[in-house]
Each structure stands twice: as C-alpha cells, then as structure tokens.
Biopython code that builds the backbone (N, CA, C, O; Angstrom):
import numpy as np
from Bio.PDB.StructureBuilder import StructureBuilder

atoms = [
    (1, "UNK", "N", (25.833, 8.139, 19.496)),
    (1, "UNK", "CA", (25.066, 7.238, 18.664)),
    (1, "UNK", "C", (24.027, 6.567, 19.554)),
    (1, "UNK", "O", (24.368, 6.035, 20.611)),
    (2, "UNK", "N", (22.762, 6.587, 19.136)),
    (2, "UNK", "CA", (21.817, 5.818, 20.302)),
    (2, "UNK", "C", (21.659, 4.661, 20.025)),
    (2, "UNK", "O", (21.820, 4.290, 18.863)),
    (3, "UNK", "N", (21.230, 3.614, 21.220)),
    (3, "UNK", "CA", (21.976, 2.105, 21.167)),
    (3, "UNK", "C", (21.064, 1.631, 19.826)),
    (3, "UNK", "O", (21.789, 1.074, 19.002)),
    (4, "UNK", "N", (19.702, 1.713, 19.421)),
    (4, "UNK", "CA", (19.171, 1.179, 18.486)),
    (4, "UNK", "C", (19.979, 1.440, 17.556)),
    (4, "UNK", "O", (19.752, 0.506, 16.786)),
    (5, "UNK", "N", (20.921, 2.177, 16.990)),
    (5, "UNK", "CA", (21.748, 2.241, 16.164)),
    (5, "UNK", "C", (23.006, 1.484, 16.162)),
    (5, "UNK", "O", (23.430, 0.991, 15.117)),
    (6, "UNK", "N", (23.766, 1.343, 17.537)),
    (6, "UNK", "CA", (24.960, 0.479, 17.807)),
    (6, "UNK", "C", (24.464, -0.854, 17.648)),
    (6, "UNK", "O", (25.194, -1.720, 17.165)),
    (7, "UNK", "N", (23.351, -1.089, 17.990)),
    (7, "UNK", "CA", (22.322, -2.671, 17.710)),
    (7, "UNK", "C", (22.476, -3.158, 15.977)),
    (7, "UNK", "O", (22.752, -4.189, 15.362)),
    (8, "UNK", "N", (22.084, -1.616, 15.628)),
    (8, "UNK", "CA", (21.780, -2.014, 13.989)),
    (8, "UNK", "C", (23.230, -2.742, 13.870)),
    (8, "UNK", "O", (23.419, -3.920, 13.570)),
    (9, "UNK", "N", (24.186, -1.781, 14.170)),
    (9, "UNK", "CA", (25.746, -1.994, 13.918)),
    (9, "UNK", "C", (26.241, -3.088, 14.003)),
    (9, "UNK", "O", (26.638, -3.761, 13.052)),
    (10, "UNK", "N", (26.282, -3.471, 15.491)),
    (10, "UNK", "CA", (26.692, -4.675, 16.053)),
    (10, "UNK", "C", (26.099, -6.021, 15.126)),
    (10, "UNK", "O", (26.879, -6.903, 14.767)),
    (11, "UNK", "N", (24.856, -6.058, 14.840)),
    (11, "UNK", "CA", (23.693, -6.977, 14.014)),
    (11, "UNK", "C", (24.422, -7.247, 12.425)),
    (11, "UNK", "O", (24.371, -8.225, 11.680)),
    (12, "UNK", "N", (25.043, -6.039, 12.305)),
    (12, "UNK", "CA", (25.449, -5.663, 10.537)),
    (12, "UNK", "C", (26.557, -6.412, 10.798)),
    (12, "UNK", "O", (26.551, -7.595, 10.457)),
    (13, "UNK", "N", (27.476, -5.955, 11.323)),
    (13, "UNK", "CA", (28.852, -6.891, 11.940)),
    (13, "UNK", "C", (28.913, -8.338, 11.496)),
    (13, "UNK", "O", (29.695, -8.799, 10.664)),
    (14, "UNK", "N", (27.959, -9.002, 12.183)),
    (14, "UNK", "CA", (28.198, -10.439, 12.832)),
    (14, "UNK", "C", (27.404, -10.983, 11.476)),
    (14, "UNK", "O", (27.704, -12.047, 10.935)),
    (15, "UNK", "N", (26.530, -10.255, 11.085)),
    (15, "UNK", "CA", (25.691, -10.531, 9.841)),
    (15, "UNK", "C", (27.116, -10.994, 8.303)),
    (15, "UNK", "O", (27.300, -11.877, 7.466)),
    (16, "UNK", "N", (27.598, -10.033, 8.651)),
    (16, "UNK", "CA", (28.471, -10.066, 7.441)),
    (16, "UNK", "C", (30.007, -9.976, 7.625)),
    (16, "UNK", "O", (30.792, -9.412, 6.864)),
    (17, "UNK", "N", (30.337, -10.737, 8.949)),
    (17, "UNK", "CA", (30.920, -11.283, 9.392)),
    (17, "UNK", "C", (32.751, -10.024, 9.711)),
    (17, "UNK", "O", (33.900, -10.346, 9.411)),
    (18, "UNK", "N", (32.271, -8.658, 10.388)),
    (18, "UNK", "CA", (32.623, -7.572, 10.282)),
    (18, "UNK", "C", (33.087, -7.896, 11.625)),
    (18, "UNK", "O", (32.333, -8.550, 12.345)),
    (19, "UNK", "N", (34.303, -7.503, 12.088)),
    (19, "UNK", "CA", (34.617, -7.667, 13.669)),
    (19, "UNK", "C", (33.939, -7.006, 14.466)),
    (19, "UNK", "O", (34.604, -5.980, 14.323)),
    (20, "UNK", "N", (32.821, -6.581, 15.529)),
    (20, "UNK", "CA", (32.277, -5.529, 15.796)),
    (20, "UNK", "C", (33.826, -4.451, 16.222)),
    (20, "UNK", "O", (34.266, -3.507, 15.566)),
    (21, "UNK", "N", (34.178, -4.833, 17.081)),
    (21, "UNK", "CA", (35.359, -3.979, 17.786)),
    (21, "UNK", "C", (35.728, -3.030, 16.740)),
    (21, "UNK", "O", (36.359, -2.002, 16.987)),
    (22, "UNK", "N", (35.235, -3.456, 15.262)),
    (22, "UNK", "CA", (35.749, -2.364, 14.469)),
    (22, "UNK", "C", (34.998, -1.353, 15.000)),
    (22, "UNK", "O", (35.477, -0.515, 15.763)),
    (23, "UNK", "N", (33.877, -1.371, 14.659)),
    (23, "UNK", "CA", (32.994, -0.001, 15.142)),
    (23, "UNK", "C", (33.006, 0.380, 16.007)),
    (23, "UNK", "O", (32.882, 1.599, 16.124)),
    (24, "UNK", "N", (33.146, -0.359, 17.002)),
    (24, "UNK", "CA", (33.998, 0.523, 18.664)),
    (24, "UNK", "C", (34.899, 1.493, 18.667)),
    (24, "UNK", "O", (34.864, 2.380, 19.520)),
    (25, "UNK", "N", (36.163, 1.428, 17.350)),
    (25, "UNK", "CA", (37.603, 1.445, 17.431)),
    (25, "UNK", "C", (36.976, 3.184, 16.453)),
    (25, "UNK", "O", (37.467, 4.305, 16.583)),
    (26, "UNK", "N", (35.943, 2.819, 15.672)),
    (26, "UNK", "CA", (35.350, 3.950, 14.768)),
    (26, "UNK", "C", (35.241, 5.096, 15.822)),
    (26, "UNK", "O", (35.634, 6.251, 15.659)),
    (27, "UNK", "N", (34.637, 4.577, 16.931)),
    (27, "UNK", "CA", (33.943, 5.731, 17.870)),
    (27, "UNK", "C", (34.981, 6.601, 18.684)),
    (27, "UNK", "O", (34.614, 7.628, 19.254)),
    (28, "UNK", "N", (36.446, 6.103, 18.725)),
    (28, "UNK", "CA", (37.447, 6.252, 19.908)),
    (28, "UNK", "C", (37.710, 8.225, 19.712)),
    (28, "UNK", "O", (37.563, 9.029, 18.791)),
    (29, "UNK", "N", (37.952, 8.262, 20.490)),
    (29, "UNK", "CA", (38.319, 9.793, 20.478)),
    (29, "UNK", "C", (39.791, 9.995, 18.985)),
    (29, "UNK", "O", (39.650, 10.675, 17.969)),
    (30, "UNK", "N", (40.998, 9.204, 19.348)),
    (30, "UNK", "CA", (41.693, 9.204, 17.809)),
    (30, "UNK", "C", (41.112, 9.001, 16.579)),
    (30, "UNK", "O", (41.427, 9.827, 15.722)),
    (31, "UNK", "N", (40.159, 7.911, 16.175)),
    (31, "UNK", "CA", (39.530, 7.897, 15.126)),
    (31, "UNK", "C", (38.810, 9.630, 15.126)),
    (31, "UNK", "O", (39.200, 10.612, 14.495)),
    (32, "UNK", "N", (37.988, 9.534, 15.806)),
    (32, "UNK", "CA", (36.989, 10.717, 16.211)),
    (32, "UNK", "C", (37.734, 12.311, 15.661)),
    (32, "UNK", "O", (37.124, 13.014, 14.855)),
    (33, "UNK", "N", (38.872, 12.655, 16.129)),
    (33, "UNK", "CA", (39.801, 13.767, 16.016)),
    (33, "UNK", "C", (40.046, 13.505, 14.742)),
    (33, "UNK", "O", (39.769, 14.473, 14.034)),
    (34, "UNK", "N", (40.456, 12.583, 14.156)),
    (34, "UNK", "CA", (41.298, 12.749, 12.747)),
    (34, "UNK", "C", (39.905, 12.763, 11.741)),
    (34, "UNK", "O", (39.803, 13.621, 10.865)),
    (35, "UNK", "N", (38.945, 11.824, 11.935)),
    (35, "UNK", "CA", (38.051, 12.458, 10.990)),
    (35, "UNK", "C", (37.113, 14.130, 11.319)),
    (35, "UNK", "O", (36.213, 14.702, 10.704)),
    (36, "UNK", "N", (37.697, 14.379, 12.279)),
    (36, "UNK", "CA", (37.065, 16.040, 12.305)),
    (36, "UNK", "C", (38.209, 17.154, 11.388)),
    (36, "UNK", "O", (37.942, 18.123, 10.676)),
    (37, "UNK", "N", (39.455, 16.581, 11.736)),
    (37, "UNK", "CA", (40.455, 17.240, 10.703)),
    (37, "UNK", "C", (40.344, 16.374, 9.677)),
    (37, "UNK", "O", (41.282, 16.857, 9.042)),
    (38, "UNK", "N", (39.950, 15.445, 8.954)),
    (38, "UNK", "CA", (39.934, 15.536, 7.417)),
    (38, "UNK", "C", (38.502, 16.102, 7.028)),
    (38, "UNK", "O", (38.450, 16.279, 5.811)),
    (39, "UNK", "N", (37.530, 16.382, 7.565)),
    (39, "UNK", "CA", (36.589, 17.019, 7.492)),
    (39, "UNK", "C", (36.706, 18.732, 6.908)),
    (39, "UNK", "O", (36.427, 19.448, 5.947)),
    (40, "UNK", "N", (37.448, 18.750, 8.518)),
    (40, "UNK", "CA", (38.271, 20.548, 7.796)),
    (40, "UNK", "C", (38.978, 20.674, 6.722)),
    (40, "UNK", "O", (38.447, 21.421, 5.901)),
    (41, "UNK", "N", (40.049, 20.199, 6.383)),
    (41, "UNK", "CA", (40.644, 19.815, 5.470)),
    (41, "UNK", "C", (39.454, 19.895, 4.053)),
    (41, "UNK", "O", (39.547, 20.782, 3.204)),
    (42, "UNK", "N", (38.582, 19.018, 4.019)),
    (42, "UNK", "CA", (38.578, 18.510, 2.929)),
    (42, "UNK", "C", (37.178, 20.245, 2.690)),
    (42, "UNK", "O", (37.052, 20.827, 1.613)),
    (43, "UNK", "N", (36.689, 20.492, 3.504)),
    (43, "UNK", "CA", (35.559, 21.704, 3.629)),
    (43, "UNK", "C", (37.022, 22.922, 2.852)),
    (43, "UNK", "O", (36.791, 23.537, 1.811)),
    (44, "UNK", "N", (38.328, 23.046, 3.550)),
    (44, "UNK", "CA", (38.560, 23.718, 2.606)),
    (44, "UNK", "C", (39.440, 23.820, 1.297)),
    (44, "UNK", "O", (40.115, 24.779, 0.922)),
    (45, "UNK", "N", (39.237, 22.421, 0.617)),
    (45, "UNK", "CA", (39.194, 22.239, -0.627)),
    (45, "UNK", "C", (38.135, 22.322, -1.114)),
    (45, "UNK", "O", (38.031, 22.083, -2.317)),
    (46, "UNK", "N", (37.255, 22.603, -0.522)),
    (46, "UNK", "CA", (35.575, 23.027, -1.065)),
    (46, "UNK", "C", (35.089, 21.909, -1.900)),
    (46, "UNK", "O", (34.586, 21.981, -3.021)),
    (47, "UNK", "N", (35.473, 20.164, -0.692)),
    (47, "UNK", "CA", (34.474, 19.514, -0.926)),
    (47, "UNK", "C", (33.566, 19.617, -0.366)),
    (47, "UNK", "O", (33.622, 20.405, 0.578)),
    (48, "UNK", "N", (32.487, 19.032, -0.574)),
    (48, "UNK", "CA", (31.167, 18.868, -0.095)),
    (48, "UNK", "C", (29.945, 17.662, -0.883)),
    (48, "UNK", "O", (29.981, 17.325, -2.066)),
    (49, "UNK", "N", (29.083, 17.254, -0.001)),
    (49, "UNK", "CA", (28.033, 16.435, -0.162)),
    (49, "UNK", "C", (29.186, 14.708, -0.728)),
    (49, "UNK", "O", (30.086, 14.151, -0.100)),
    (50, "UNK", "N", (28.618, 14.391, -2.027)),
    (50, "UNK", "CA", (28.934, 13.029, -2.246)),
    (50, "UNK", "C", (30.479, 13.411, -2.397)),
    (50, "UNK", "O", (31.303, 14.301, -2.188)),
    (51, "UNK", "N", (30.242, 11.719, -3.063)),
    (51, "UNK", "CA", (32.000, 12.070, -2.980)),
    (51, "UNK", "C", (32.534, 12.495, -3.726)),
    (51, "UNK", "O", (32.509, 11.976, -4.843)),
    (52, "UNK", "N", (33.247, 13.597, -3.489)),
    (52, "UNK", "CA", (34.663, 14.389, -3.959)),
    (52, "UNK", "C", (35.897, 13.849, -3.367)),
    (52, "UNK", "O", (36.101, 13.320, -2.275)),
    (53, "UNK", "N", (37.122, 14.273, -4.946)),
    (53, "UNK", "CA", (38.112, 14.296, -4.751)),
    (53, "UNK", "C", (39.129, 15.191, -4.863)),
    (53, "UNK", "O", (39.033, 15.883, -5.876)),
    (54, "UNK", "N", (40.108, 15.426, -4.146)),
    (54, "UNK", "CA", (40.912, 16.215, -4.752)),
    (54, "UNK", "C", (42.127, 16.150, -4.786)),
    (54, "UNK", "O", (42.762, 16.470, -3.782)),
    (55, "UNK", "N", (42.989, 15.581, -6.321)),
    (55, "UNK", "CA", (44.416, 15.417, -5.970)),
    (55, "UNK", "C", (45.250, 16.292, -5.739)),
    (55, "UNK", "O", (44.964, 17.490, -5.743)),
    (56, "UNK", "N", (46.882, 15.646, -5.406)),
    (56, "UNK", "CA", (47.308, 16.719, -4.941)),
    (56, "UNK", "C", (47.945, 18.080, -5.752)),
    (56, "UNK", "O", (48.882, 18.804, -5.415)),
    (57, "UNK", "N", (47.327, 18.122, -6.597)),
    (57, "UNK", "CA", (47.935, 19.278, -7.351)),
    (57, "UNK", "C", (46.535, 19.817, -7.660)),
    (57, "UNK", "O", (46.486, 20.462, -8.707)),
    (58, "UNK", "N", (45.321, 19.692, -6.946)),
    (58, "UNK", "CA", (44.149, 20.588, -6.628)),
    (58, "UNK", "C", (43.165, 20.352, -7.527)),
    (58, "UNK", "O", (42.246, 21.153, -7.697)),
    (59, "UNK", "N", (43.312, 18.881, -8.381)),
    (59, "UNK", "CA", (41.998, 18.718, -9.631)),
    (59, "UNK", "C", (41.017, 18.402, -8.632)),
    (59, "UNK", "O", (41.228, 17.713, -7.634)),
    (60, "UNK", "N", (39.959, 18.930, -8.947)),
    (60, "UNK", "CA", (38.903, 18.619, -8.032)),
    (60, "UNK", "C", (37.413, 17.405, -8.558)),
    (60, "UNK", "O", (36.477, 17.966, -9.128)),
    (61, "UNK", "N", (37.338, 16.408, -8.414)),
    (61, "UNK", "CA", (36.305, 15.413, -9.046)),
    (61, "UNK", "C", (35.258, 15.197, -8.144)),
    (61, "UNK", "O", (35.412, 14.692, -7.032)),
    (62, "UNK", "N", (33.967, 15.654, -8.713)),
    (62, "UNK", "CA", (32.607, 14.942, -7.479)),
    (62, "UNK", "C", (31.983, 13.916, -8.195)),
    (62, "UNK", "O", (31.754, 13.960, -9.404)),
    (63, "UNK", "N", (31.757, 13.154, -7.577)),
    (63, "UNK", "CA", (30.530, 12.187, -7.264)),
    (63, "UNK", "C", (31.442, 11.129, -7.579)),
    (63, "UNK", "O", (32.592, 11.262, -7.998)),
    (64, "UNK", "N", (30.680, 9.819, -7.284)),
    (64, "UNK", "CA", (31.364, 8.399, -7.657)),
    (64, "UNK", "C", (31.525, 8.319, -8.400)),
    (64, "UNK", "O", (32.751, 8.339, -8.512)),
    (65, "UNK", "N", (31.055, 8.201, -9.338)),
    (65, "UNK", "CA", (31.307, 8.235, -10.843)),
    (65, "UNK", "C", (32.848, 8.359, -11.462)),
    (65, "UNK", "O", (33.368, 7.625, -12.302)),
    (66, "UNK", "N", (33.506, 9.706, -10.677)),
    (66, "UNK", "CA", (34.489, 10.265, -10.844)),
    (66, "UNK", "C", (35.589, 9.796, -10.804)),
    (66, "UNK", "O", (36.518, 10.084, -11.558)),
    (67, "UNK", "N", (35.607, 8.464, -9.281)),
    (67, "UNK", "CA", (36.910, 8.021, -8.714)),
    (67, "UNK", "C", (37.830, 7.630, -9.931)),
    (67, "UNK", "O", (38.853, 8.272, -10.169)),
    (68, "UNK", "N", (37.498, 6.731, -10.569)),
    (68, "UNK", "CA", (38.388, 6.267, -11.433)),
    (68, "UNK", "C", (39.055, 7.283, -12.146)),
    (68, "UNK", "O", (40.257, 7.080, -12.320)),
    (69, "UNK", "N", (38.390, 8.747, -12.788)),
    (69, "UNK", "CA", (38.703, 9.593, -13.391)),
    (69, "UNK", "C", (40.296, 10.313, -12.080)),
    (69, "UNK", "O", (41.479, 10.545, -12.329)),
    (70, "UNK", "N", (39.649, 10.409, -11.042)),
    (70, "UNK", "CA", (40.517, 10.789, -10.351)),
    (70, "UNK", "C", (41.543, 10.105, -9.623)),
    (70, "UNK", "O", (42.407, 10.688, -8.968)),
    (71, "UNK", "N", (41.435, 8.821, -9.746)),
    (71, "UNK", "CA", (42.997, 7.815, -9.721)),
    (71, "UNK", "C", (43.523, 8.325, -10.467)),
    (71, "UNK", "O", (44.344, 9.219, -10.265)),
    (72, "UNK", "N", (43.086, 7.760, -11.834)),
    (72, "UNK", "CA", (43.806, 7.973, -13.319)),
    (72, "UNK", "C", (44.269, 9.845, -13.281)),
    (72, "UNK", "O", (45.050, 10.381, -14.068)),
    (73, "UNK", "N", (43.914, 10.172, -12.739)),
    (73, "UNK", "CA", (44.778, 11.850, -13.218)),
    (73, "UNK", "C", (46.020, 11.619, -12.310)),
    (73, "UNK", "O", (47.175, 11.414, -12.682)),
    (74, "UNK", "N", (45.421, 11.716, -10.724)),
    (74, "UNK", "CA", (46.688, 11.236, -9.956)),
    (74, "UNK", "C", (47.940, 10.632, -10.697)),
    (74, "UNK", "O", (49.007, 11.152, -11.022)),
    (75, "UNK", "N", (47.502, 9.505, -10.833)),
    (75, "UNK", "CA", (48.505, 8.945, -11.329)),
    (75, "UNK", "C", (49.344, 9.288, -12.565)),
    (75, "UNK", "O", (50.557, 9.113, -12.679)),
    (76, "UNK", "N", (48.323, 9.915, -13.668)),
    (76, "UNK", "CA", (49.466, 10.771, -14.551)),
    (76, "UNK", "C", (50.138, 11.971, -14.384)),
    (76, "UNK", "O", (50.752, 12.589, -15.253)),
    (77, "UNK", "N", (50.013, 12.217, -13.412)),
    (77, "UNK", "CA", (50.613, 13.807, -12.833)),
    (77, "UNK", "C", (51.629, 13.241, -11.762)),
    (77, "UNK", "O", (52.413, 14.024, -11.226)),
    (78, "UNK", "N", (51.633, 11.733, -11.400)),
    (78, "UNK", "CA", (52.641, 11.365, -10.129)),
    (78, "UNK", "C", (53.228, 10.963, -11.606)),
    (78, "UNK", "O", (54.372, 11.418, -11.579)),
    (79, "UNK", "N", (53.058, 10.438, -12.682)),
    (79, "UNK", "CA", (54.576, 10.100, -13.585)),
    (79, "UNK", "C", (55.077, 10.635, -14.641)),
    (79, "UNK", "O", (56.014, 10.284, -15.358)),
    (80, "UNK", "N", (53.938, 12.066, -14.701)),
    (80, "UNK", "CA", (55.179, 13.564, -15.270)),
    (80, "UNK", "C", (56.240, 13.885, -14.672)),
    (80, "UNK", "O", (57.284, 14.243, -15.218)),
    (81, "UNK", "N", (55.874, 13.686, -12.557)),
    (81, "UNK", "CA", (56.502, 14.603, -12.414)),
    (81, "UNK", "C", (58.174, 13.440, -12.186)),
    (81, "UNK", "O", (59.268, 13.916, -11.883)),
    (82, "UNK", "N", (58.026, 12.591, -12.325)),
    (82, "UNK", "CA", (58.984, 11.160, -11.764)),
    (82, "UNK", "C", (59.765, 11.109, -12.275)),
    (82, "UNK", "O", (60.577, 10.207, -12.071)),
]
sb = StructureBuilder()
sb.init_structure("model")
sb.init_model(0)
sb.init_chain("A")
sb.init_seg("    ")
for serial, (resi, resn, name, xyz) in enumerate(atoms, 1):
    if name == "N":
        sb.init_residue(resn, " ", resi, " ")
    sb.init_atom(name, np.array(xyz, "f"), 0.0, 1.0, " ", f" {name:<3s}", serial, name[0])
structure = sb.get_structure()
C-alpha cells in the first residue's frame, strides 16, 4: 500500500474515531493469508465483482440488494433442517 494511502487511512481512523492499529492488524500476514483463502474459496463458488452470497446449501445472491434476501433463505433452510 503506498504511504499516501496509509495517510488517507490513518486520517479516516482518527477522523471517525477508528483505532488505526486496526488497519495495521488488516495488513498482517494472518489477516493477509485468510483473506487470500476466502478469496479462493469464494472464486470457486463463482462469486465475483459486488457482493455475492452464497449459503450453505449453494443459493447463490449478487449484489447488495440481495443480503437480506440471503439471510432470510439461510435462515429458513437452518430451521427445516432443525
């Protein structure tokens, strides 16, 4: 990340009263690894671009719009199966 950007960051932080250390903690090699595997992960559920979802029984929902649609299924498919 080049520092005019960690600047923006750091600035956004304190602006809106965000711990910076969060965004430090963003950059760490563990953060770093696990979002490269949910990346894979989610590439092969054949999301892509905005946001997609996909619960776990493979309904697949894009864009924002969707989330709520895709709580709400989740959740009626977690209390068929209960």
């Amino acid at each position: 990340m080049s520092r005019p950007v960690l600047e923006f960051w750091h600035e956004f932080a304190s602006t809106y009263s965000y711990p910076a250390a969060a965004f430090e903690t963003a950059r760490s090699e563990p953060i770093q690894a696990a979002l490269k595997a949910n990346v894979i992960e989610a590439e092969l559920h054949g999301v892509f671009g905005a946001s997609s979802f996909v619960t776990s029984d493979g309904e697949f929902f894009w864009g924002n719009d969707r989330l709520e649609p895709a709580v709400d299924w989740a959740a009626n498919r977690a209390l068929e199966t209960a």
